[in-house]
C-alpha positions, 0 to 999 in steps of 0.5 A, a space after each residue: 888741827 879741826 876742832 870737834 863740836 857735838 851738840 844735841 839738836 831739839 825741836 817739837 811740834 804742836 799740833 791740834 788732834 784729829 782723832 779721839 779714841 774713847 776707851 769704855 767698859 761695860 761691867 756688872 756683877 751679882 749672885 745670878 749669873 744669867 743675869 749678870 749675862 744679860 744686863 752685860 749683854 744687854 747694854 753691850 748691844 746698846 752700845 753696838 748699835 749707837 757705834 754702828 750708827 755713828 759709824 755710818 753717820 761718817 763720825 768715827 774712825 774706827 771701832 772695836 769691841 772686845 769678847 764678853 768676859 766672865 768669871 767668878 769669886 767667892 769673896 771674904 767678910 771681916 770676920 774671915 768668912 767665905 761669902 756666897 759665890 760672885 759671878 762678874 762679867 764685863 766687855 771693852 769696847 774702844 770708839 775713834 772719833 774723827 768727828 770731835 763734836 759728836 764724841 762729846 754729845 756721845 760720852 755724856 749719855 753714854 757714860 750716865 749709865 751705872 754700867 759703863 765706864 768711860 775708861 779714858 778719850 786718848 787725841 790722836 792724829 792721823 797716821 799721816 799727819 803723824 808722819 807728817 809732823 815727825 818729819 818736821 820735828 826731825 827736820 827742825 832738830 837737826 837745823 837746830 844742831 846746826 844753829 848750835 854749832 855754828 854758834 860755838 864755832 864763832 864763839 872760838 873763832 873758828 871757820 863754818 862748821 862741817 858736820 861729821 855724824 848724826 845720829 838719834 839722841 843717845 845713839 852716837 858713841 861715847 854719850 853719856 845717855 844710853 836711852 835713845 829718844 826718836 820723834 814722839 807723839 805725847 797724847 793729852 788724856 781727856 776726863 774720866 767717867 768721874 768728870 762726864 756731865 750729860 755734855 761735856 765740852 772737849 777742848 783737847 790740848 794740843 798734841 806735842 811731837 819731839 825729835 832730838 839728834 845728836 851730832 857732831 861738826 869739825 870746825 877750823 
């Protein structure tokens, strides 16, 4: 009668980022709210306008900017009392450099402002790189199963395993962890604006993209 041998089968792939998408606020807040408006609006065009320049420079990937928002509060002292109204404003905007070079030239300058948050620099690849790399991590997953069944099925004297099922980790009945894990892209985070000099040097980690399959093989 056959024996069964299940496995999982683990593989990653590491491979440098293609794209750096850096996140940014602009905010301000005061008692006068036509001039909170305009110093938000103000810098926000600032922006706009080095974005569009970068983008017609070939430098970015893409780009988007998020509506003005306003809103206001009337804020507590110690002493429990009821402080005069706050009117805050604030705009997000998110950059993705394909050049990596000009996004460190760029967030330094751009972070100095006391206005401006520099909210994260999230590596990316592209979506066919991505695609690309899942596959080989897939690929390598599953010849790593093979490997492994092969080694157990020597260990007990048994012919070539013959596989019988593949599946996801965790998606093949009767495992014990339910939560399924596919090929995942994990993104390094760069420095926040707390870290900007006037110009930082990236040097982005590289990105780590992990498949794991189950399997199993009848050997005899």
């Amino acid at each position: 009668m056959p024996t069964t041998i299940a496995v999982t089968g683990r593989a990653e792939e590491r491979v440098e980022p293609e794209l750096g998408a850096v996140s940014l606020a602009v905010s301000s807040s005061g008692p006068d709210r036509d001039r909170v408006l305009a110093a938000v609006g103000e810098t926000h065009e600032r922006l706009l306008a080095a974005i569009r320049e970068l983008d017609g420079a070939g430098a970015l990937e893409s780009w988007s900017a998020g509506q003005l928002r306003v809103w206001s509060h009337r804020p507590w002292n110690e002493q429990g009392r009821q402080l005069p109204l706050v009117h805050q404003a604030s705009a997000e905007l998110e950059v993705v450099f394909r050049d990596l070079e000009a996004l460190g030239a760029w967030v330094g300058p751009t972070s100095a402002a006391s206005d401006v948050t520099v909210q994260g620099v999230e590596w990316r690849l592209t979506d066919a790189s991505r695609s690309r790399v899942q596959e080989a991590a897939q690929r390598a997953a599953v010849a790593d199963a093979v490997r492994k069944a092969a080694v157990y099925a020597e260990a007990l004297g048994l012919g070539a395993p013959t596989p019988v099922e593949l599946a996801d980790h965790g998606l093949l009945q009767a495992q014990p962890i339910p939560r399924a894990h596919k090929a995942v892209a994990m993104r390094a985070m760069a420095m926040d604006a707390s870290d900007a000099g006037p110009a930082p040097e990236f040097a982005p980690a590289k990105l780590v993209v992990e498949a794991s399959v189950d399997a199993r093989f009848t050997a005899g």
